[in-house]
MDTraj code that builds the backbone (N, CA, C; nanometers):
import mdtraj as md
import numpy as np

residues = "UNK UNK UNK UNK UNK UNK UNK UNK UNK UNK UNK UNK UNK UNK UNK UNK UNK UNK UNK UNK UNK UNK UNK UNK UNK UNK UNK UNK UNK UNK UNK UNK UNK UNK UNK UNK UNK UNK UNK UNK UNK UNK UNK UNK UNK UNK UNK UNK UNK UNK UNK UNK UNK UNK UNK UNK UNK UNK UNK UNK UNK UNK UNK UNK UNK UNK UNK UNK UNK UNK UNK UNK UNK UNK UNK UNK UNK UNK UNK UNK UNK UNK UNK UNK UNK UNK UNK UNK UNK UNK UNK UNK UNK UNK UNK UNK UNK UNK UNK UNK UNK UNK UNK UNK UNK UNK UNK UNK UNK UNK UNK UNK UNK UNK UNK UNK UNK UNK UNK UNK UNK UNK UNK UNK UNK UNK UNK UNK UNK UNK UNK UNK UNK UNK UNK UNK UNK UNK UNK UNK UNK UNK UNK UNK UNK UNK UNK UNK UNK UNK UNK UNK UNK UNK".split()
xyz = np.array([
    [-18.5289, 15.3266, -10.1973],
    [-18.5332, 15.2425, -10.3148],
    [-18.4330, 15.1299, -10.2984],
    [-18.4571, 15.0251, -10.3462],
    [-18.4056, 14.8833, -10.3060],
    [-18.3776, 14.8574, -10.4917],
    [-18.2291, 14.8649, -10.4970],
    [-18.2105, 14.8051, -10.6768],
    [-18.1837, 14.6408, -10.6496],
    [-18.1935, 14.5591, -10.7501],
    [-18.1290, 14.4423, -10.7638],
    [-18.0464, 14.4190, -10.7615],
    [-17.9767, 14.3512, -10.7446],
    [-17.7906, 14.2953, -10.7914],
    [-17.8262, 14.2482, -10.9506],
    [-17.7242, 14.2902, -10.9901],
    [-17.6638, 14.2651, -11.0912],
    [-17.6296, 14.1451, -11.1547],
    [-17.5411, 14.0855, -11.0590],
    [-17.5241, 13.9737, -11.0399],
    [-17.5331, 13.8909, -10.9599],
    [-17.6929, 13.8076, -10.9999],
    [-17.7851, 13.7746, -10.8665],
    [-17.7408, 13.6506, -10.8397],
    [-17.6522, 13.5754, -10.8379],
    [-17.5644, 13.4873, -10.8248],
    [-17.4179, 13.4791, -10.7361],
    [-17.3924, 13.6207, -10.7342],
    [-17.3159, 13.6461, -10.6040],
    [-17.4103, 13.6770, -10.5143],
    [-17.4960, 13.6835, -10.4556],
    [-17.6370, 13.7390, -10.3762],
    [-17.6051, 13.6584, -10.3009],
    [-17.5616, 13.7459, -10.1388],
    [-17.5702, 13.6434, -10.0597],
    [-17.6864, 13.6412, -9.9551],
    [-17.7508, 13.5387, -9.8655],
    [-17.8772, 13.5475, -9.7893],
    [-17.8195, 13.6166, -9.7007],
    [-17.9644, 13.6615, -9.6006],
    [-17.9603, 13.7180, -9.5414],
    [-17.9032, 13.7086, -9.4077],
    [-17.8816, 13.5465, -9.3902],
    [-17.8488, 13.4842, -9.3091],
    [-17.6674, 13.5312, -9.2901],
    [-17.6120, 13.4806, -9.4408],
    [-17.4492, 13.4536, -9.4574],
    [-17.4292, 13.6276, -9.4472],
    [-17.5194, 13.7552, -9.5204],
    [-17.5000, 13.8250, -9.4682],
    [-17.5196, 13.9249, -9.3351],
    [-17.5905, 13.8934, -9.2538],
    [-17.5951, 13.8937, -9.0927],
    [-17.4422, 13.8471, -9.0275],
    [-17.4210, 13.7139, -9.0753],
    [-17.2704, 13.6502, -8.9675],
    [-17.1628, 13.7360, -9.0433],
    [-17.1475, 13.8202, -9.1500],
    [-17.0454, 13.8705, -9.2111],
    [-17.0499, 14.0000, -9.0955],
    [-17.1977, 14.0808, -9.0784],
    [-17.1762, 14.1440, -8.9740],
    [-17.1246, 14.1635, -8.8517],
    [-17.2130, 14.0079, -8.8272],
    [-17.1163, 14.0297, -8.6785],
    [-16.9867, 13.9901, -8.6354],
    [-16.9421, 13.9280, -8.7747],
    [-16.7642, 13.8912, -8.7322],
    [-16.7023, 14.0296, -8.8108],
    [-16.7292, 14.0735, -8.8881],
    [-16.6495, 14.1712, -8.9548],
    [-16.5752, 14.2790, -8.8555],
    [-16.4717, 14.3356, -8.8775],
    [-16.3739, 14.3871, -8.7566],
    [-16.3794, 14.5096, -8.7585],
    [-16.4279, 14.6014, -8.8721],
    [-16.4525, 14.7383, -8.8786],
    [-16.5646, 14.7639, -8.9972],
    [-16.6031, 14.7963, -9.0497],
    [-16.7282, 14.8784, -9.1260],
    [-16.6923, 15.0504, -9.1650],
    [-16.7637, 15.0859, -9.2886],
    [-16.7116, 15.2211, -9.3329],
    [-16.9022, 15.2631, -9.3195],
    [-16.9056, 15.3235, -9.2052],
    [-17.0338, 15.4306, -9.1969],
    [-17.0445, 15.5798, -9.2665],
    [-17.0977, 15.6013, -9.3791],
    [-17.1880, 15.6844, -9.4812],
    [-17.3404, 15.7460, -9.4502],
    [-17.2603, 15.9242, -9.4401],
    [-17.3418, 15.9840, -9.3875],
    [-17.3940, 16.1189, -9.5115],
    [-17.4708, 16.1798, -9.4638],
    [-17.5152, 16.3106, -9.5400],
    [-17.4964, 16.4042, -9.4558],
    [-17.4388, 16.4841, -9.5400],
    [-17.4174, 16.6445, -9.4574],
    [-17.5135, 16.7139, -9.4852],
    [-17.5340, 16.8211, -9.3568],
    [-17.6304, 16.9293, -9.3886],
    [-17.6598, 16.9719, -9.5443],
    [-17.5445, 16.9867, -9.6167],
    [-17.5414, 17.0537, -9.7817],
    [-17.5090, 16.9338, -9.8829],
    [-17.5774, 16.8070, -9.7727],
    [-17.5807, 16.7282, -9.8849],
    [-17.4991, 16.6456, -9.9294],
    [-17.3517, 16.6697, -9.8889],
    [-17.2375, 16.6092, -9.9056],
    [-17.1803, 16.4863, -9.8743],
    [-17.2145, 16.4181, -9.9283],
    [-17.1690, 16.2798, -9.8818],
    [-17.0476, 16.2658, -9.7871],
    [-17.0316, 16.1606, -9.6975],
    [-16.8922, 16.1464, -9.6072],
    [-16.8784, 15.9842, -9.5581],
    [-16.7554, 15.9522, -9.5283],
    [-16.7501, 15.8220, -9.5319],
    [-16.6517, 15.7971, -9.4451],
    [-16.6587, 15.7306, -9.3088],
    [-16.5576, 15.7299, -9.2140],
    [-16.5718, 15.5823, -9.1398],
    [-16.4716, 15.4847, -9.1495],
    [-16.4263, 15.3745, -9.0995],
    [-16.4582, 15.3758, -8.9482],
    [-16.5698, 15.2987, -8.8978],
    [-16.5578, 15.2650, -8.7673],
    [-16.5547, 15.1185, -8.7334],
    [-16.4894, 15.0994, -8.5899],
    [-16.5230, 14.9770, -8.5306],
    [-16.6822, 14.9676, -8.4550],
    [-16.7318, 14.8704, -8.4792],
    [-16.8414, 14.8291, -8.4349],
    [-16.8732, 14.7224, -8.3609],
    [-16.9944, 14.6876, -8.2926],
    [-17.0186, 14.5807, -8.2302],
    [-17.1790, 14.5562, -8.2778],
    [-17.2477, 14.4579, -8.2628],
    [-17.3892, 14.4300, -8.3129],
    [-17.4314, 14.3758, -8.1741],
    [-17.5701, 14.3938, -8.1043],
    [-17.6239, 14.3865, -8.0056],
    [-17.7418, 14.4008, -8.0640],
    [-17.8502, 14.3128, -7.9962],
    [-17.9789, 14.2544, -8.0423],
    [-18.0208, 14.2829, -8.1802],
    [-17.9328, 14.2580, -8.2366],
    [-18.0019, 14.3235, -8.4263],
    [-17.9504, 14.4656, -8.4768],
    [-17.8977, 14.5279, -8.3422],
    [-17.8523, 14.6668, -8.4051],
    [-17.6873, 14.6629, -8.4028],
    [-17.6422, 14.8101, -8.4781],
    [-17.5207, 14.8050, -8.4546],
    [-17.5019, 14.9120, -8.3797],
    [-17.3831, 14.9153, -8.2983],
    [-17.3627, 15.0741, -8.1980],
    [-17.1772, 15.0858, -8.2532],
    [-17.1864, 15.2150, -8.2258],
    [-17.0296, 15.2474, -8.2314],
    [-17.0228, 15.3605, -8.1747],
    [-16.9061, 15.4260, -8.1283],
    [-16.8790, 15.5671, -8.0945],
    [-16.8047, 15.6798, -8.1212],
    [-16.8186, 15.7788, -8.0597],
    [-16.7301, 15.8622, -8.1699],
    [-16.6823, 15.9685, -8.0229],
    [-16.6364, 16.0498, -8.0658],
    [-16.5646, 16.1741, -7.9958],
    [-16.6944, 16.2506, -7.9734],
    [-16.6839, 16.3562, -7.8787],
    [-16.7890, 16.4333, -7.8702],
    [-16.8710, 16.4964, -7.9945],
    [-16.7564, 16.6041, -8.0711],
    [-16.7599, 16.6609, -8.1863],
    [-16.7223, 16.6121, -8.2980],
    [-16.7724, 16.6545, -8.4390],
    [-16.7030, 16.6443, -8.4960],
    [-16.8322, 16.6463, -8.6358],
    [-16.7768, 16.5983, -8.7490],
    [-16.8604, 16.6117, -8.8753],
    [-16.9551, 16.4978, -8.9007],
    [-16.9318, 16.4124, -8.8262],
    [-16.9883, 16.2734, -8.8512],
    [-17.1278, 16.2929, -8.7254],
    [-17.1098, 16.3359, -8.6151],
    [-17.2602, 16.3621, -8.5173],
    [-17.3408, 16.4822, -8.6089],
    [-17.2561, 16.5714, -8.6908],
    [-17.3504, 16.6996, -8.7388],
    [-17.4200, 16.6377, -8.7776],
    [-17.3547, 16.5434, -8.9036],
    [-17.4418, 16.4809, -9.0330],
    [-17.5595, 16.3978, -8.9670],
    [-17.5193, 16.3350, -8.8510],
    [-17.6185, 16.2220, -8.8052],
    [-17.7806, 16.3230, -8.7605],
    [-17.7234, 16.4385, -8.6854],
    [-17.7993, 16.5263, -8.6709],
    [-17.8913, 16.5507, -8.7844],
    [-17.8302, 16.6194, -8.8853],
    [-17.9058, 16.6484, -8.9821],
    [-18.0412, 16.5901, -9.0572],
    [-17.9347, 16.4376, -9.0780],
    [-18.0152, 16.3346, -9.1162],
    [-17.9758, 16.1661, -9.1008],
    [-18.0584, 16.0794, -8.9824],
    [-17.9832, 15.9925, -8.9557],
    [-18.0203, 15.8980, -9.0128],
    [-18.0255, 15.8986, -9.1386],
    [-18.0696, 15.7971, -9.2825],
    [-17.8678, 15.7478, -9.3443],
    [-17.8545, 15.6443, -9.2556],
    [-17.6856, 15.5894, -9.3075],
    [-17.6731, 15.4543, -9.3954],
    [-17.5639, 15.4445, -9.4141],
    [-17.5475, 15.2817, -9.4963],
    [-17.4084, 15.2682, -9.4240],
    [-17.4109, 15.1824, -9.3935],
    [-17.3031, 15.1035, -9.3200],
    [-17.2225, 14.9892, -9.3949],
    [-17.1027, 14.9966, -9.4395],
    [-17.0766, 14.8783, -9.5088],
    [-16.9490, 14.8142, -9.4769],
    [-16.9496, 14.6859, -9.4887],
    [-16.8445, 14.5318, -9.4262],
    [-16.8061, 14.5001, -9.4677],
    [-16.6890, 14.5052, -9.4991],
    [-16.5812, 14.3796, -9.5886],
    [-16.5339, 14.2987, -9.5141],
    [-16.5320, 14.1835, -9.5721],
    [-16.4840, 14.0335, -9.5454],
    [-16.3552, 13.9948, -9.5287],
    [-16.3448, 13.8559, -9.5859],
    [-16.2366, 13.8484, -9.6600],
    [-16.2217, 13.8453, -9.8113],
    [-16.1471, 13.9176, -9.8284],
    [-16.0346, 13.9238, -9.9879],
    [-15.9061, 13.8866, -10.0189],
    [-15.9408, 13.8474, -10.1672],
    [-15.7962, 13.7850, -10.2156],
    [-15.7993, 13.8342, -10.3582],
    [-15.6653, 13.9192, -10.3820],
    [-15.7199, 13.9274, -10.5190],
    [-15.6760, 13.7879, -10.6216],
    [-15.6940, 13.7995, -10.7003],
    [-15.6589, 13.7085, -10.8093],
    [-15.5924, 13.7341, -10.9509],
    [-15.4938, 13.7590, -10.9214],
    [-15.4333, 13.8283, -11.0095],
    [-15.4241, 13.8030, -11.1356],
    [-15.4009, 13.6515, -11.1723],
    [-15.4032, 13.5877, -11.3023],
    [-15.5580, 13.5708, -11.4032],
    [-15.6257, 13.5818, -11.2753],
    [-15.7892, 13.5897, -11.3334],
    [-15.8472, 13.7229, -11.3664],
    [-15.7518, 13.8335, -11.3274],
    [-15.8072, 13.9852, -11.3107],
    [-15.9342, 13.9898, -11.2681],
    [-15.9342, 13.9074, -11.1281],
    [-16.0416, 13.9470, -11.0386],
    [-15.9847, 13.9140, -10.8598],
    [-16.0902, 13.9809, -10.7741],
    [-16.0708, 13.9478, -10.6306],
    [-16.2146, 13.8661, -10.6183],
    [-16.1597, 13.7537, -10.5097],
    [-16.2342, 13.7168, -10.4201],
    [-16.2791, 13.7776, -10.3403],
    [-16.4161, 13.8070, -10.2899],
    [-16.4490, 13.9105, -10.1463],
    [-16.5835, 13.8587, -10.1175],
    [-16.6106, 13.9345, -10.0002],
    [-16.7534, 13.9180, -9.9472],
    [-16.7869, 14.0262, -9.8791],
    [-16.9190, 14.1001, -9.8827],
    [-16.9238, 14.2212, -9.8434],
    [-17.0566, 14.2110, -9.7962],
    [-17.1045, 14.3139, -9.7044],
    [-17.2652, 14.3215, -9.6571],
    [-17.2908, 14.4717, -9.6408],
    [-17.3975, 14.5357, -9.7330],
    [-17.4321, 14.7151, -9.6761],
    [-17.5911, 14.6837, -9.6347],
    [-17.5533, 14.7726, -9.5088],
    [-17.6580, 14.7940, -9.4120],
    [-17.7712, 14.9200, -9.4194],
    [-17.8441, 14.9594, -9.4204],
    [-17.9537, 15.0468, -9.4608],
    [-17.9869, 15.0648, -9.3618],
    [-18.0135, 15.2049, -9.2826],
    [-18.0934, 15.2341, -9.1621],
    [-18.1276, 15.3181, -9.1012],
    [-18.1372, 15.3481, -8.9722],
    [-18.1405, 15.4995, -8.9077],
    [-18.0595, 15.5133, -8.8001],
    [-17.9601, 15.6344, -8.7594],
    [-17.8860, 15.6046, -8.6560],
    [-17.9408, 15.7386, -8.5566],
    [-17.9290, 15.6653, -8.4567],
    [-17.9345, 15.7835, -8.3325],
    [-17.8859, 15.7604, -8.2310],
    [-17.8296, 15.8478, -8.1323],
    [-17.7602, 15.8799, -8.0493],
    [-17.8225, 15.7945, -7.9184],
    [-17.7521, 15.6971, -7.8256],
    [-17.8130, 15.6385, -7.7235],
    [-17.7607, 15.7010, -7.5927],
    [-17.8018, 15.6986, -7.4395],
    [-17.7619, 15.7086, -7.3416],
    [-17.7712, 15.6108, -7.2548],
    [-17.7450, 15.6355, -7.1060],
    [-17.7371, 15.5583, -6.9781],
    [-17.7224, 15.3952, -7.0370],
    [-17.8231, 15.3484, -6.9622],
    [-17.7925, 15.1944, -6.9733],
    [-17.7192, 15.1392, -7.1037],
    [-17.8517, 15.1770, -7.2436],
    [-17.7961, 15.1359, -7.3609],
    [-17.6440, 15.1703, -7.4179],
    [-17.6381, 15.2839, -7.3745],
    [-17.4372, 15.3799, -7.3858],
    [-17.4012, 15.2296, -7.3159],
    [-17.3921, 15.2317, -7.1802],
    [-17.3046, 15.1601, -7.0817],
    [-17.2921, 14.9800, -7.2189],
    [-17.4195, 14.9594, -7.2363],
    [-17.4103, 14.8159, -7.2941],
    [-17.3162, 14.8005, -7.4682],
    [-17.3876, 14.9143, -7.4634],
    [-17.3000, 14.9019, -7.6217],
    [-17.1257, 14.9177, -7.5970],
    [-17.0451, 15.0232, -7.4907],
    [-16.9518, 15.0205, -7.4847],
    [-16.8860, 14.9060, -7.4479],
    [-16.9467, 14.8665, -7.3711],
    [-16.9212, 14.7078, -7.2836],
    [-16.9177, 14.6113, -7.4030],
    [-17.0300, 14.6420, -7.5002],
    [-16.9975, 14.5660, -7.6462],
    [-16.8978, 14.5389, -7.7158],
    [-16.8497, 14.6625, -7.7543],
    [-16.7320, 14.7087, -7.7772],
    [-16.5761, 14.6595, -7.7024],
    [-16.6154, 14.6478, -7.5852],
    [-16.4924, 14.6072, -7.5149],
    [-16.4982, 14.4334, -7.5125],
    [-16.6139, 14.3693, -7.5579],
    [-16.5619, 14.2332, -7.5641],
    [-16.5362, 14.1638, -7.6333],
    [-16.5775, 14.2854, -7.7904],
    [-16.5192, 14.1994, -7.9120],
    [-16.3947, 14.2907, -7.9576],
    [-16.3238, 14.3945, -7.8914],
    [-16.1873, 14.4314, -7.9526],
    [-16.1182, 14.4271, -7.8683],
    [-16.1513, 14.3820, -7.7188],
    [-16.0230, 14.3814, -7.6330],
    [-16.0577, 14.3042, -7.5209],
    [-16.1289, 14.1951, -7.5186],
    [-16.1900, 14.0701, -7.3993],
    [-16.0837, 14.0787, -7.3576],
    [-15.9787, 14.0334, -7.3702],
    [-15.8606, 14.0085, -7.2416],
    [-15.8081, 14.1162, -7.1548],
    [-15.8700, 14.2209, -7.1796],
    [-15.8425, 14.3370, -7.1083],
    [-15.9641, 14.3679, -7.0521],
    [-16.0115, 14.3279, -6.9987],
    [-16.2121, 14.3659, -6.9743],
    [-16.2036, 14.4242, -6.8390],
    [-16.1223, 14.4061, -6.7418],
    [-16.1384, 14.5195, -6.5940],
    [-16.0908, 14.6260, -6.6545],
    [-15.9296, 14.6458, -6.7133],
    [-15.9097, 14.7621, -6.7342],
    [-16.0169, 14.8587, -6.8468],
    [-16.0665, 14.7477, -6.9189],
    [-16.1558, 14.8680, -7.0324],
    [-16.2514, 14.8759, -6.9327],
    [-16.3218, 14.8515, -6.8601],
    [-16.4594, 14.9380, -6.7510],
    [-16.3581, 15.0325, -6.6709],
    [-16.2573, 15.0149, -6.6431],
    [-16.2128, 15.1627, -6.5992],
    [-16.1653, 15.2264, -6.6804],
    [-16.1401, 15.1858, -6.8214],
    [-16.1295, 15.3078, -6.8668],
    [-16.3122, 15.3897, -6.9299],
    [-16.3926, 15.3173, -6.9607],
    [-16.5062, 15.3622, -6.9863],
    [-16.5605, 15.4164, -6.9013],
    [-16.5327, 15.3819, -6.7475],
    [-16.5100, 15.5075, -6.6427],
    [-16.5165, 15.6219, -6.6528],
    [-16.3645, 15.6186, -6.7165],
    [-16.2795, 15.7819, -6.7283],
    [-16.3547, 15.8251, -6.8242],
    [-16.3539, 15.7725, -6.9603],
    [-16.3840, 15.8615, -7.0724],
    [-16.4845, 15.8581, -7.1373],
    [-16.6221, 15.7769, -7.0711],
    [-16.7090, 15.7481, -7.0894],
    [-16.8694, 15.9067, -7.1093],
    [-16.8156, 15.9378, -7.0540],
    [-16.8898, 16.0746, -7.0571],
    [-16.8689, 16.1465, -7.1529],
    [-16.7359, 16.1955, -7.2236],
    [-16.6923, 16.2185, -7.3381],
    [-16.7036, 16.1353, -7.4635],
    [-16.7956, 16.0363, -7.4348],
    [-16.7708, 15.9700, -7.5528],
    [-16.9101, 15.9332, -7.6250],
    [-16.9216, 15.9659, -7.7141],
    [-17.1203, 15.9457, -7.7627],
    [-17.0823, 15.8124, -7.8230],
    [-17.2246, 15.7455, -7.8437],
    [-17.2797, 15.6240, -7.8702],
    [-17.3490, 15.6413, -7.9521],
    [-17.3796, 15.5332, -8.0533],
    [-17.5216, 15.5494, -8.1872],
    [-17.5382, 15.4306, -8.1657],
    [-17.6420, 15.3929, -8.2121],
    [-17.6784, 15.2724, -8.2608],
    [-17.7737, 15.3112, -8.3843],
    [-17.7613, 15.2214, -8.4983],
    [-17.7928, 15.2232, -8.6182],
    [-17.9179, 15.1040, -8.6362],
    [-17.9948, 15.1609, -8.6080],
    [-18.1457, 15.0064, -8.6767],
    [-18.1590, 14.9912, -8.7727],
    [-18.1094, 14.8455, -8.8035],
    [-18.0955, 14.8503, -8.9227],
    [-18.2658, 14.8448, -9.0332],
    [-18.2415, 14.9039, -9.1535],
    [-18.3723, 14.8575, -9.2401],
    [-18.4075, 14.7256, -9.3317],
    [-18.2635, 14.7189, -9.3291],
    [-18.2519, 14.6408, -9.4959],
    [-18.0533, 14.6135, -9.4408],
    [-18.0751, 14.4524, -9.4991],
    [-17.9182, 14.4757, -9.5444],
    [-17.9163, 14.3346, -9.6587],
    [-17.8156, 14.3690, -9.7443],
    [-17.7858, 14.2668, -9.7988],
    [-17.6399, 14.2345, -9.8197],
    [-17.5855, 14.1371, -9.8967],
    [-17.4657, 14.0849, -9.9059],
    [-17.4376, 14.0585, -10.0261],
    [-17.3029, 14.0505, -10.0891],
    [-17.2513, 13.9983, -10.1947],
    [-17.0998, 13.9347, -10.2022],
    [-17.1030, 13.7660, -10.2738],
    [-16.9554, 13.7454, -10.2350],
    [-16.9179, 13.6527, -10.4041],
    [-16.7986, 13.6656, -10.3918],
    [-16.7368, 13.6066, -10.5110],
    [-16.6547, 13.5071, -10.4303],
    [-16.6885, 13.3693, -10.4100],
    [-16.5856, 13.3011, -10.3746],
    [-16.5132, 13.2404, -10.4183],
])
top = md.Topology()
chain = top.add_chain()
for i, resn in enumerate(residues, 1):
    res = top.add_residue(resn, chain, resSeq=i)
    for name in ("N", "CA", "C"):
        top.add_atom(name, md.element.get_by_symbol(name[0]), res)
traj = md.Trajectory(xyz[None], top)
């Protein structure tokens, strides 16, 4: 189900919200647990042909849930300012709608490589050796997206 905004005047396109994606520096990925339980854990991300990938540790509560059910919302904050005298913040935000699943070989190798050129380009030999080392231990998703939209108060 797709609701309206509220306030369809902060509504941002699809366009302004796409570039919020791909500059934004981390994202909070929202999952369902087996029993249903909502969970919500801050990752860094990278966007590659339309999707987003990120990674995680082998284990843990966030692959169960994906397991279970890989129906996520992904969401971006901008920039903010609050405004104190107005009792409001400035912000800009984008949530993502989609399905995530687990990638290997090539696509793993590209998305990490993703990863290494938008959080640490000046280090780019040493991050392929380290994706080397710990690359096997380390799972990959990528999230297709369904739907995303944006909202900003500027």
């Amino acid at each position: 189900m797709h609701r309206e905004l509220r306030r369809k005047e902060r509504g941002m396109t699809g366009p302004d919200a796409s570039g919020l994606l791909e500059r934004g520096e981390y994202g909070v990925l929202s999952t369902r647990g087996p029993d249903g339980a909502p969970y919500g854990i801050p990752h860094n991300y990278c966007v590659i042909n339309g999707a987003i990938y990120f990674h995680c540790a082998g284990e843990g509560r966030m692959p169960e849930n994906i397991a279970a059910d890989g129906r996520v919302s992904f969401c971006v904050v901008g920039d903010t300012e609050v405004l104190p005298a107005r009792f409001a913040t400035r912000y800009e935000s984008a949530i993502i709608s989609g399905t995530a699943t687990e990638v290997f070989d090539e696509e793993k190798q590209l998305a990490l490589e993703g990863l290494l050129a938008k959080y640490s380009a000046a280090y780019r030999l040493e991050g392929l050796d380290y994706i080397r080392a710990k690359g096997e231990r380390t799972r990959v998703f990528r999230i297709g997206i369904d739907s995303i939209c944006g909202k900003a108060r500027r």
